[in-house]
C-alpha positions as CSV (number, residue, x, y, z in Angstrom):
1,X,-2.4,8.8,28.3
2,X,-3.9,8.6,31.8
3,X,-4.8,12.1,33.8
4,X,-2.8,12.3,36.9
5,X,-6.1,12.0,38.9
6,X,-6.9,8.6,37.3
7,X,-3.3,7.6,38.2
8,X,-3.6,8.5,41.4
9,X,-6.7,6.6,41.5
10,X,-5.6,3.1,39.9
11,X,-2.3,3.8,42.4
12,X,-4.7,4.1,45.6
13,X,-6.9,1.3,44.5
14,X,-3.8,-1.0,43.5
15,X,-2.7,-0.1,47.4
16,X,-6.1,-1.5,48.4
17,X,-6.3,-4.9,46.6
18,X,-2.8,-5.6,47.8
19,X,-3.7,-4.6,51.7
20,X,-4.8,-8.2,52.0
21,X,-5.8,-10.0,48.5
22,X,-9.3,-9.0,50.2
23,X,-11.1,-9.6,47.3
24,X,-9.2,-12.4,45.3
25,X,-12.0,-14.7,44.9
26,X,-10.4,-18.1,45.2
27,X,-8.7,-17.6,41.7
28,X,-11.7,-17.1,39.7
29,X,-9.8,-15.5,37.2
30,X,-7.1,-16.6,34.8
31,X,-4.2,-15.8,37.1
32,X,-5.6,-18.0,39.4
33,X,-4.8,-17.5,43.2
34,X,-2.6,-20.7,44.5
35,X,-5.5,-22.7,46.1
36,X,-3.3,-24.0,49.1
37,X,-2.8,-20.3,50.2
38,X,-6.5,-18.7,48.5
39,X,-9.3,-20.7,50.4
40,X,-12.6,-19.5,50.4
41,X,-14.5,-18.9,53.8
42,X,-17.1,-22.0,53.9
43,X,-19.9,-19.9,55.9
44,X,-19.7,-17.5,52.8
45,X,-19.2,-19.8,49.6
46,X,-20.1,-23.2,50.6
47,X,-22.6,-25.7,53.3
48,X,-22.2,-29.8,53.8
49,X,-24.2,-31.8,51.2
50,X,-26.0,-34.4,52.6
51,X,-27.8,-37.3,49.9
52,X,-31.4,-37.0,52.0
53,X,-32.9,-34.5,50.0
54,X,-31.5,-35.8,46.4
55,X,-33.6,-35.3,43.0
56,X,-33.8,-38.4,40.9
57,X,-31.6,-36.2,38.9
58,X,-29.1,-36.3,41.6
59,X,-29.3,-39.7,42.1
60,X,-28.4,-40.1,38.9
61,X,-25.2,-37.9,38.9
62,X,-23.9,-38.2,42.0
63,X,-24.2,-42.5,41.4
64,X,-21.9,-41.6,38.6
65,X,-19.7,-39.8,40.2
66,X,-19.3,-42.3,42.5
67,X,-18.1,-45.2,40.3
68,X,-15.8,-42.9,38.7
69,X,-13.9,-42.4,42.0
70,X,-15.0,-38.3,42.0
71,X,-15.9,-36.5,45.3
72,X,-18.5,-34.2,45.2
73,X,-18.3,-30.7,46.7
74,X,-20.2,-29.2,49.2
75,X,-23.1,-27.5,48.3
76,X,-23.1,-23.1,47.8
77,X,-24.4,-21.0,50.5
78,X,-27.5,-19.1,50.2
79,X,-25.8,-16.0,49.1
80,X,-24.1,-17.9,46.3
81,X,-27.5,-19.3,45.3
82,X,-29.3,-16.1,45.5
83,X,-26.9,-14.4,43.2
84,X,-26.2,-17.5,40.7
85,X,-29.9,-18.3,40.2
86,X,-31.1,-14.5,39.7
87,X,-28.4,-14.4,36.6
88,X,-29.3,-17.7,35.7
89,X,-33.0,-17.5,35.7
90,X,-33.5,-13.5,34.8
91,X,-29.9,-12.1,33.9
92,X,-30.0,-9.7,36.6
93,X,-28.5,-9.3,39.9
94,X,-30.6,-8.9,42.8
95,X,-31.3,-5.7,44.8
96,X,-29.7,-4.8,47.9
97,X,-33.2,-5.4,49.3
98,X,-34.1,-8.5,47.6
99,X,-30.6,-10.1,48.9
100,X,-30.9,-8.8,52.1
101,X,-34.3,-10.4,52.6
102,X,-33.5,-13.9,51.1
103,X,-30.4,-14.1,53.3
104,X,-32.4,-13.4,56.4
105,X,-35.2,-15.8,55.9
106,X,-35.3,-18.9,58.0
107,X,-38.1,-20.5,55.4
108,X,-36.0,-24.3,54.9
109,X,-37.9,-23.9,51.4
110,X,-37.1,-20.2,50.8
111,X,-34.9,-21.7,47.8
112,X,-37.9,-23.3,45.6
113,X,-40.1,-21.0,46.8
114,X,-37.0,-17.9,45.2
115,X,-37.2,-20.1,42.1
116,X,-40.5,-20.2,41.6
117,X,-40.7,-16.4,41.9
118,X,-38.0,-16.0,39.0
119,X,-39.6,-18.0,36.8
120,X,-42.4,-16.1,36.5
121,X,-41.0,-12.1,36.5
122,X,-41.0,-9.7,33.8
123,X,-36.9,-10.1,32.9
124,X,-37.2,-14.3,32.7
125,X,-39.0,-13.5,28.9
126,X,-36.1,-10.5,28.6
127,X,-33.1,-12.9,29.1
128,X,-34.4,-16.1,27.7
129,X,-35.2,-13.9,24.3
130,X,-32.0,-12.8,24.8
131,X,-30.2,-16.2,24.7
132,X,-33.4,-17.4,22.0
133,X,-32.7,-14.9,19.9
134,X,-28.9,-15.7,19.3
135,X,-29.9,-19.4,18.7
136,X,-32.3,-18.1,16.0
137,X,-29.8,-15.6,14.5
138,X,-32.5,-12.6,15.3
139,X,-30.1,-9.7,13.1
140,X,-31.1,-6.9,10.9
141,X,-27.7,-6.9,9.1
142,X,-25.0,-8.6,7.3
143,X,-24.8,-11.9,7.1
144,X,-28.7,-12.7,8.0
145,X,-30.0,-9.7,6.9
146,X,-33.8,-9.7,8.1
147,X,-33.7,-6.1,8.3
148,X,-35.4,-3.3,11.1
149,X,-39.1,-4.4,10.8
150,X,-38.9,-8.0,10.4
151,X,-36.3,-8.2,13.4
152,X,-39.2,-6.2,15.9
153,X,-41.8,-8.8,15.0
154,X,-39.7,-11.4,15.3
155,X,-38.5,-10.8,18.2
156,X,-41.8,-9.8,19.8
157,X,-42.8,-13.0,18.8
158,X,-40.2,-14.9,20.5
159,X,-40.4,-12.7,23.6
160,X,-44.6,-13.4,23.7
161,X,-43.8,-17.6,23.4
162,X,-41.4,-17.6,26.0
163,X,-43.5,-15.1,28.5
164,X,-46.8,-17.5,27.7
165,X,-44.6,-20.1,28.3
166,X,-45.7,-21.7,25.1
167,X,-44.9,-25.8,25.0
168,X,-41.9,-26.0,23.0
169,X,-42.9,-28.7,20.5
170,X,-45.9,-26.1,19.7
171,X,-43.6,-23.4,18.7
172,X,-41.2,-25.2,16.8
173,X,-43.6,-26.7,14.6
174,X,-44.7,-23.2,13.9
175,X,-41.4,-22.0,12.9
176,X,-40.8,-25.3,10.4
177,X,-44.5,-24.7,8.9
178,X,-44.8,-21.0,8.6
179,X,-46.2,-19.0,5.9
180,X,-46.5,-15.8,5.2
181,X,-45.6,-12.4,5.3
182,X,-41.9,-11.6,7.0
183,X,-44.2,-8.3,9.3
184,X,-47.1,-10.1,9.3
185,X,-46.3,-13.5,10.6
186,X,-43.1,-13.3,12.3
187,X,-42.4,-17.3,12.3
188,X,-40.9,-17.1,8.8
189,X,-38.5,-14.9,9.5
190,X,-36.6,-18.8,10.8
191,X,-36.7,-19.2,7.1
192,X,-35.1,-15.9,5.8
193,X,-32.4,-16.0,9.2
194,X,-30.0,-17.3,7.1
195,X,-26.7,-16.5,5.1
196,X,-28.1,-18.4,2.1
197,X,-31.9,-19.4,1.2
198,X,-30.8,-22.5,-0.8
199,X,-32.4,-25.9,0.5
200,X,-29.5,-27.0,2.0
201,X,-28.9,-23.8,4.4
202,X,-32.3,-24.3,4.9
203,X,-31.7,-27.7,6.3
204,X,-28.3,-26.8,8.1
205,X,-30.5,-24.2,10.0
206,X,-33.1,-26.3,10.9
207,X,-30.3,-29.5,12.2
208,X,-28.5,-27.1,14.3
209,X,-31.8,-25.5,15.4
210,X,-34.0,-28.2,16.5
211,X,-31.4,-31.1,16.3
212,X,-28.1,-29.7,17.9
213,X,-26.5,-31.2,14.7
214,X,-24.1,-29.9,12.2
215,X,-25.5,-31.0,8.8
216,X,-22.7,-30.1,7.1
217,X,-21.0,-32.1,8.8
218,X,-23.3,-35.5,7.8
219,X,-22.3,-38.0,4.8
220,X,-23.4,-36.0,1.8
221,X,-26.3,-37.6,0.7
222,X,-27.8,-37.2,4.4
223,X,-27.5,-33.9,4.2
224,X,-29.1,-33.3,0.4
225,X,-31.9,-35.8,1.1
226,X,-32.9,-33.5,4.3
227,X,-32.5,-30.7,2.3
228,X,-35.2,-32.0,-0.3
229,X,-37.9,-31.0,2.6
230,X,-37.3,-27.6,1.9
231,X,-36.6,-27.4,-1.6
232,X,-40.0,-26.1,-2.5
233,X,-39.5,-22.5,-0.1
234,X,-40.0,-19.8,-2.2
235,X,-39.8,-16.1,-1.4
236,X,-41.8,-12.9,-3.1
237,X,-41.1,-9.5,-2.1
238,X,-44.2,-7.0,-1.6
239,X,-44.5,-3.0,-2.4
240,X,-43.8,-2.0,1.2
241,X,-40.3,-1.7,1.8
242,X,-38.3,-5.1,2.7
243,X,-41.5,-6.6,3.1
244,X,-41.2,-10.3,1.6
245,X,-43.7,-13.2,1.4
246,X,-42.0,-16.8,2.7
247,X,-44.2,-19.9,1.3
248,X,-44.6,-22.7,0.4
249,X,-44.8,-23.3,-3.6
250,X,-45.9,-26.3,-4.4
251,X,-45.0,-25.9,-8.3
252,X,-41.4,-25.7,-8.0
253,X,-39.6,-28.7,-8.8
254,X,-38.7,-31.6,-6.9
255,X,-37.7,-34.2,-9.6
256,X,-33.9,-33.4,-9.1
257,X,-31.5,-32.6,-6.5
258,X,-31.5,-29.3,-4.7
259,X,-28.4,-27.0,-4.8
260,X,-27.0,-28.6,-2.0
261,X,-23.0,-27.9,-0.5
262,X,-22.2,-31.3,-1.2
263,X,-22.1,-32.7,-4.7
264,X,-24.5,-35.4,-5.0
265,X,-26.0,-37.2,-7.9
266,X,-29.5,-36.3,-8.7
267,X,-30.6,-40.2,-8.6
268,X,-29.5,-39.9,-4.8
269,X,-31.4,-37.6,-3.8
270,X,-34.5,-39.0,-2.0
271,X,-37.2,-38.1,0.3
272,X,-35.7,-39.7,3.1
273,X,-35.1,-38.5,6.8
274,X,-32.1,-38.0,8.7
275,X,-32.2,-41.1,10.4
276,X,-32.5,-43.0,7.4
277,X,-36.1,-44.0,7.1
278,X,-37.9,-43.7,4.5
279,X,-40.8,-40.3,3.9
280,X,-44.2,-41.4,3.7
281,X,-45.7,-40.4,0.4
282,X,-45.6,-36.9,0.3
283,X,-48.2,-36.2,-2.6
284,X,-49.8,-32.4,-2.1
285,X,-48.9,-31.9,0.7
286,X,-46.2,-29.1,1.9
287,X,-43.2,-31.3,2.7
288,X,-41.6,-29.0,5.9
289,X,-44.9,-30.5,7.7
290,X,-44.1,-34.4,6.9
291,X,-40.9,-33.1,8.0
292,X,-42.1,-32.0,11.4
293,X,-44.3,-34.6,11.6
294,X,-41.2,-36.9,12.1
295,X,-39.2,-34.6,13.8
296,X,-41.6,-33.2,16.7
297,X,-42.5,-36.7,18.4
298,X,-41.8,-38.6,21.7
299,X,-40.5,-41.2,19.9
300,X,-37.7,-39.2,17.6
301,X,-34.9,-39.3,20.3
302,X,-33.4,-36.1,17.6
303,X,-36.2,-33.4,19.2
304,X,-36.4,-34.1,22.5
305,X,-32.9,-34.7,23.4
306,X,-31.8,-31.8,21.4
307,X,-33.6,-29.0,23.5
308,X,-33.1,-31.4,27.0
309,X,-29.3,-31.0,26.1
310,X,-29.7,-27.4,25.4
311,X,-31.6,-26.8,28.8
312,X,-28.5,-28.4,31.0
313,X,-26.1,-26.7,29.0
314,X,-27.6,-23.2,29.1
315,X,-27.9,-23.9,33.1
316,X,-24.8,-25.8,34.3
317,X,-22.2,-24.6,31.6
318,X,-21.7,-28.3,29.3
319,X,-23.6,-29.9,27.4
320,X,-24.7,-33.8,28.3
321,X,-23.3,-33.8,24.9
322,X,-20.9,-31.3,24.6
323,X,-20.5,-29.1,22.4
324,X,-24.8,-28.6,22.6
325,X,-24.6,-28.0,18.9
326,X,-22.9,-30.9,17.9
327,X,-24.4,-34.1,18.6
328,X,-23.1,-36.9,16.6
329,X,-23.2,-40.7,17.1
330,X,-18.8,-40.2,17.7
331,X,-19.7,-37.7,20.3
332,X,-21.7,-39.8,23.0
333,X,-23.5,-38.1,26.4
334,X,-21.4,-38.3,29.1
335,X,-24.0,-39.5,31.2
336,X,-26.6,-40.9,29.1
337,X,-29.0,-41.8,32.3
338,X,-29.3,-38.1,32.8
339,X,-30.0,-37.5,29.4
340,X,-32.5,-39.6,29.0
341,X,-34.2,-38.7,32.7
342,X,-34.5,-35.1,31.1
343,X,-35.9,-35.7,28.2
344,X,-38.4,-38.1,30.0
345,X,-39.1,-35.3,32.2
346,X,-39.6,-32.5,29.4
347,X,-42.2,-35.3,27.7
348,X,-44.2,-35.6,31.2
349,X,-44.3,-31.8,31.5
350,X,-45.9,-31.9,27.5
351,X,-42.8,-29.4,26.5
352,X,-43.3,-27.3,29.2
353,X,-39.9,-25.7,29.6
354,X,-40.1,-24.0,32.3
355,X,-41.0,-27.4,34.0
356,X,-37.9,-28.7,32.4
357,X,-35.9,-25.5,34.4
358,X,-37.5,-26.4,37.5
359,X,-36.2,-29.9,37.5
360,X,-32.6,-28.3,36.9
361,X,-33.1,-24.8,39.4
362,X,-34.1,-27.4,43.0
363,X,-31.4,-30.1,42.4
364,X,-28.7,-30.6,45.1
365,X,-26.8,-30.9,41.3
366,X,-26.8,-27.5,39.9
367,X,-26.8,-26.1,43.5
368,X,-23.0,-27.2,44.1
369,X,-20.5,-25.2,45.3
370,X,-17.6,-23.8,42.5
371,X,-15.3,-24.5,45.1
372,X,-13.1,-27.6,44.4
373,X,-10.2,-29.3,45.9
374,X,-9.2,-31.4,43.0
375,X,-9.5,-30.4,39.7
376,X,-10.2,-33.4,37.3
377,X,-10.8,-33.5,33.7
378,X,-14.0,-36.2,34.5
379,X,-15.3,-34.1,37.2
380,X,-15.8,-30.8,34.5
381,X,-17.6,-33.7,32.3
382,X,-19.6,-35.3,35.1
383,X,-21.3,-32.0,36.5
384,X,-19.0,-32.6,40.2
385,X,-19.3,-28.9,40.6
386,X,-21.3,-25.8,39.3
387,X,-18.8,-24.3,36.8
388,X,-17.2,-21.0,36.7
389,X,-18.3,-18.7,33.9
390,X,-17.6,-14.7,33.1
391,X,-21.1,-12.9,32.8
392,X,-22.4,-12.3,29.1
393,X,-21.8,-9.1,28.2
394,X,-25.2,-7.9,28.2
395,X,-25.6,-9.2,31.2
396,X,-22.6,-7.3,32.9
397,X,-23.5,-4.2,31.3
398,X,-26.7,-4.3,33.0
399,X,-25.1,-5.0,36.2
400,X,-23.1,-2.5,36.2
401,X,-25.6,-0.1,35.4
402,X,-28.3,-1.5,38.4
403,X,-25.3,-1.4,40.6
404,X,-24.2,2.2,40.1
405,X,-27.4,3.5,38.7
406,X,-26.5,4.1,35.3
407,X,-27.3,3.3,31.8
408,X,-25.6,3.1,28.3
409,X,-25.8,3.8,24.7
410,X,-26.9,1.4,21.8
411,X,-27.2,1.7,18.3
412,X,-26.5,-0.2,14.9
413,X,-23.4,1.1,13.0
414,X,-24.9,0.5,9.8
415,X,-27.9,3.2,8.8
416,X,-30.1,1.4,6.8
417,X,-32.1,3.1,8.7
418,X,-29.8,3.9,11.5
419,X,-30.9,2.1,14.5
420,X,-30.7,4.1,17.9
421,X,-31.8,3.1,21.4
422,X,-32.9,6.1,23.7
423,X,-30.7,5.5,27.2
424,X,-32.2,3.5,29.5
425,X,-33.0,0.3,27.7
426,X,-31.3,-2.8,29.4
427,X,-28.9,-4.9,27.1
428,X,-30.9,-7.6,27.6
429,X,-34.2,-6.4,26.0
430,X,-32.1,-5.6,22.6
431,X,-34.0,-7.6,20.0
432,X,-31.4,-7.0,16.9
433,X,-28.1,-8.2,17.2
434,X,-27.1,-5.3,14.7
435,X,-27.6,-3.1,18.1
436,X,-24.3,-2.9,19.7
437,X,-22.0,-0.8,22.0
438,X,-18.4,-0.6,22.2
439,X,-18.1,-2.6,25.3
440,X,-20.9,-5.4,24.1
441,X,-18.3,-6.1,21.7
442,X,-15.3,-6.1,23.6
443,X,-16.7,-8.4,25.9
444,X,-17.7,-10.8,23.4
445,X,-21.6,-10.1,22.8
446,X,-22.8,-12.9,20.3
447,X,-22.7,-12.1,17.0
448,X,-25.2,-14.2,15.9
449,X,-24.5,-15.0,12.1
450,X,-25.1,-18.6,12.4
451,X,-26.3,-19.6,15.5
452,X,-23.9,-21.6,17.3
453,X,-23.2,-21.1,20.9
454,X,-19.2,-20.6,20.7
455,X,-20.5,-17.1,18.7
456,X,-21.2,-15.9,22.4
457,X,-17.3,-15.4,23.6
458,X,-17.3,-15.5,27.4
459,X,-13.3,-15.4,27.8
460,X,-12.0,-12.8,30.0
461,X,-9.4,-10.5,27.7
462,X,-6.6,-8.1,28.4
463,X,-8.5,-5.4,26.6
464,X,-11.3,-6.3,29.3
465,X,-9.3,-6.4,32.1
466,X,-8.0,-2.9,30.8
467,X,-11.5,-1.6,30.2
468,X,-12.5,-2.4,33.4
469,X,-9.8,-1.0,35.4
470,X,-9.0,2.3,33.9
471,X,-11.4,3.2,31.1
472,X,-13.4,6.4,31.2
473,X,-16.8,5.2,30.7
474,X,-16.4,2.8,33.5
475,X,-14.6,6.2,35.9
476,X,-18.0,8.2,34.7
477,X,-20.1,5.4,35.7
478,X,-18.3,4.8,39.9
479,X,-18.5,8.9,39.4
480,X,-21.8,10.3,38.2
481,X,-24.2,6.9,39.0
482,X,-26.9,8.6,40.8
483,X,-27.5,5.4,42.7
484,X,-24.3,5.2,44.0
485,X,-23.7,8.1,44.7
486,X,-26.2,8.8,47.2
487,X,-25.6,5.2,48.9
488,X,-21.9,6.7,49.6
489,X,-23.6,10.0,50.4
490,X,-26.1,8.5,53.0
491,X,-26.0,9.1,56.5
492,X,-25.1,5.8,57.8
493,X,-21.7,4.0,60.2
494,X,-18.8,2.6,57.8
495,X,-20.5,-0.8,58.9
496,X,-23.9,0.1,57.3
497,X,-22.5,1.3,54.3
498,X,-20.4,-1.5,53.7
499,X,-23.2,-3.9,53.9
500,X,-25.3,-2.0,51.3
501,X,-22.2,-1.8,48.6
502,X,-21.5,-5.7,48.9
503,X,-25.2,-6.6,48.9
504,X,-25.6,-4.4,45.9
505,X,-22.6,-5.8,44.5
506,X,-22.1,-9.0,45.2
507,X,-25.2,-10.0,47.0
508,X,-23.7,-11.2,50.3
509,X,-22.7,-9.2,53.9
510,X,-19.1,-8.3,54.2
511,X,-16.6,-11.1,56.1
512,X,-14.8,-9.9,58.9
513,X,-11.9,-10.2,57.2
514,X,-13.2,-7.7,54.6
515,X,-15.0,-5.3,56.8
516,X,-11.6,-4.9,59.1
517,X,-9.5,-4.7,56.3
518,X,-11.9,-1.8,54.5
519,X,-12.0,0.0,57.9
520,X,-8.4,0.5,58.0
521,X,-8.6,1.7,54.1
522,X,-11.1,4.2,55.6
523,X,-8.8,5.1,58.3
524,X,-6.1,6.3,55.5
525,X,-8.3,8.6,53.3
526,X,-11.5,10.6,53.2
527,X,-14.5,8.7,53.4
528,X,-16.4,9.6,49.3
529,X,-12.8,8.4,48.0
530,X,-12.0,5.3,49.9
531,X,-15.7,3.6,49.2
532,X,-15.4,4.7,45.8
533,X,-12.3,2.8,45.7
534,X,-14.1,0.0,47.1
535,X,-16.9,-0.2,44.7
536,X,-14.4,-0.2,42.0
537,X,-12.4,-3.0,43.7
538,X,-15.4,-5.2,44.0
539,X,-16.8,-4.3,40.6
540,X,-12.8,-5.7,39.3
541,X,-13.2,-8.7,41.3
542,X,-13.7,-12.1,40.1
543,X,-16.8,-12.5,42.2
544,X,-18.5,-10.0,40.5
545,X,-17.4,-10.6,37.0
546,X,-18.2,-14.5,37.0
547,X,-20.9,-16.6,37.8
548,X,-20.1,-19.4,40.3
């Protein structure tokens, strides 16, 4: 049951979002706002698009688009950008500061130039090991089991390859060709982040991994014979505790067929590649490497076109193939020119990824509006506009603890050992995806048992929505966040303070719409209660909750 305070509350703040629908945000959310009646102001959301300063990535989209009949949107204002490309980039929101700053420069390049400075801050290797580590199933616990001090190495070890911006082929050739101990060399922890350490989970990890492809999904015999390359793993455990040495044992036996999923005669199994081809003669050597040696080339369209899918999915919301994880010759790009500029791009950058995000980050493509006129099932597939997606939950959590100065709790339910995280780590920075909160899993944290990106539930929920408006630990955080409190607390006009809560929380000045219809709130009640009822209207918003 609700306290008759809280009531009061949601009644006051119910009375606010009614005074004017001030901050319905074009129907972001499920219950979407009837667009003929909901418009967005352009100067806030949206600026013409003119072809002159087009990417040969936009070329190639927006020539698409064209034959297919599909207008393109305008593109988003700066304070759209500034917020979008901060969660993008670094999963964090901008300061009050920082926004205020980016929206008042006149610098016609101040976009590349915000871009640039992104790329290379502390949080980019935070989020990106975020979003790395549920692709490589980094989890202490049941199913993967890697357990405590495994996870902290191999997570530091992800986290150091993405801050040294490491080239990509590099790294994933030392994940397929590790050996060693799980503490000591953290890349063969890729070997034991699985539900099974039979050949062919082996192989099914490795497809979905550095493929996008869903072995278990192949003709059987495709999927044995890849499994063959990793049918000579074997695994030793070591006197320190859940210690284990991953190598490669050359003695074990070959001559037959792994355990595979599929039932396949021994006499088909064969060391063959996915593709089909043929293995060169394998002889003494460990066969994970003559499997990386075809895998990790310009000229293996399965690599490269993998992680260039991966990149545009990660930043504009759909794959080029689509699902990411699921590329199959009955599942074709929908824009195969793109594709194939991207991955001709990631090759001219040598695996530099980051190189690969700046192509992405300064085209007129990703930088569309979310605003559009005319929904169409081809335009979702053909990139017309920058799609609408709820934060992570990580990500949200941290933004509502920057925004009112707070932080949580996070810990691993399970004590073997029991896992705790002193307050004040970010949700972002957890390396073990056994390290979990309450709301992390209500709002659909990954849960990152086999590495697939539909683990990571981004869906907006009624137990969400209900979280969000009335639950105590969000009413402790508008209440006792040090931060804001002593923004309402400052000495400054309505007009000032207004400014600083909507650059804090949604990165942009006020409209006059908004600021007339909060200074009539103000007018109605004292001034603590009616911005607190502000901040939790904004923090409820759609603009808030999504990226767009």
């Amino acid at each position: 049951m609700l306290s008759t305070r809280v009531k009061n509350s949601l009644a006051r703040r119910g009375a606010l979002v009614l005074a004017g629908g001030l901050w319905l945000v074009w129907g972001l959310t499920t219950s979407q706002a009837n667009p003929a009646t909901t418009q967005p102001d352009p100067k806030v959301y949206q600026r013409p698009l003119t072809r002159q300063q087009e990417t040969p990535l936009d070329t190639i989209v927006f020539n698409k688009l064209e034959q297919l009949r599909l207008p393109t949107p305008a593109l988003c204002s700066d304070a759209v950008f500034l917020r979008r490309v901060y969660l993008d980039v670094i999963g964090t929101l901008p300061t009050a500061p920082e926004a205020r700053e980016f929206l008042e420069s006149k610098n016609p390049k101040k976009r590349s130039l915000l871009i640039e400075q992104l790329l290379a801050r502390e949080e980019f290797a935070d989020y990106w090991a975020m979003k790395w580590g549920d692709l490589l199933r980094v989890k202490a616990e049941f199913p993967i089991n890697l357990w405590p001090n495994a996870v902290q190495a191999y997570a530091h070890s992800i986290h150091t390859a993405i801050k040294e911006n490491k080239p990509y082929d590099r790294w994933a050739r030392e994940l397929l060709t590790a050996n060693g101990s799980n503490f000591r060399v953290p890349e063969v922890n890729f070997y034991r982040a699985v539900p099974s350490k039979e050949p062919a989970a082996l192989a099914q990890a490795v497809a979905l991994t550095f493929m996008g492809a869903r072995a278990e999904a192949w003709p059987p015999a495709q999927w044995s014979n890849m499994a063959l390359f990793f049918s000579q793993m074997s695994y030793k455990a070591t006197k320190e505790w859940k210690e284990e040495i991953v190598y490669w044992n050359p003695e074990k036996n070959t001559t037959t067929a792994p355990a595979t999923a599929p039932a396949v005669p021994a006499a088909a199994v064969v060391w063959k590649f996915p593709d089909g081809t043929p293995a060169p003669q394998i002889g003494q050597r460990d066969p994970r490497e003559v499997f990386a040696d075809w895998l990790i080339t310009e000229q293996n369209p399965w690599f490269t076109r993998n992680i260039a899918n991966r990149a545009w999915y990660w930043f504009l919301g759909r794959g080029i193939i689509h699902e990411p994880d699921d590329i199959r010759p009955d599942n074709p790009p929908s824009n195969p020119e793109l594709l194939a500029y991207l991955q001709r791009e990631l090759v001219t950058a040598k695996y530099d990824l980051k190189a690969l995000f700046r192509v992405i980050l300064n085209s007129n493509t990703y930088q569309l509006s979310s605003v559009t006129t005319a929904p169409n099932p081809r335009a979702e597939a053909n990139f017309a506009a920058y799609p609408l997606r709820r934060l992570e939950a990580e990500v949200l959590i941290d933004a509502l603890g920057q925004v009112t100065g707070t932080s949580d709790k996070y810990s691993s339910p399970i004590p073997e050992p029991f896992t705790f995280i002193p307050e004040g780590a970010r949700a972002i920075t957890l390396a073990d995806g056994s390290i979990t909160s309450p709301f992390l899993e209500i709002f659909g944290r990954s849960s990152r048992d086999t590495g697939r990106e539909l683990e990571r539930n981004n869906r907006i929920s009624s137990a969400q929505q209900l979280h969000l408006l009335n639950s105590s630990h969000i009413q402790r955080k508008l209440e006792s966040g040090k931060k804001l409190q002593d923004l309402l607390q400052a000495r400054r006009s309505h007009q000032e303070t207004l400014n600083e809560l909507y650059l804090t929380i949604l990165s942009r000045y006020p409209t006059a719409d908004e600021q007339r219809i909060a200074e009539a709130y103000l007018a109605k009640t004292t001034k603590r209660e009616a911005l607190m009822d502000i901040t939790w209207s904004l923090i409820n918003s759609a603009e808030f909750l999504y990226r767009h």
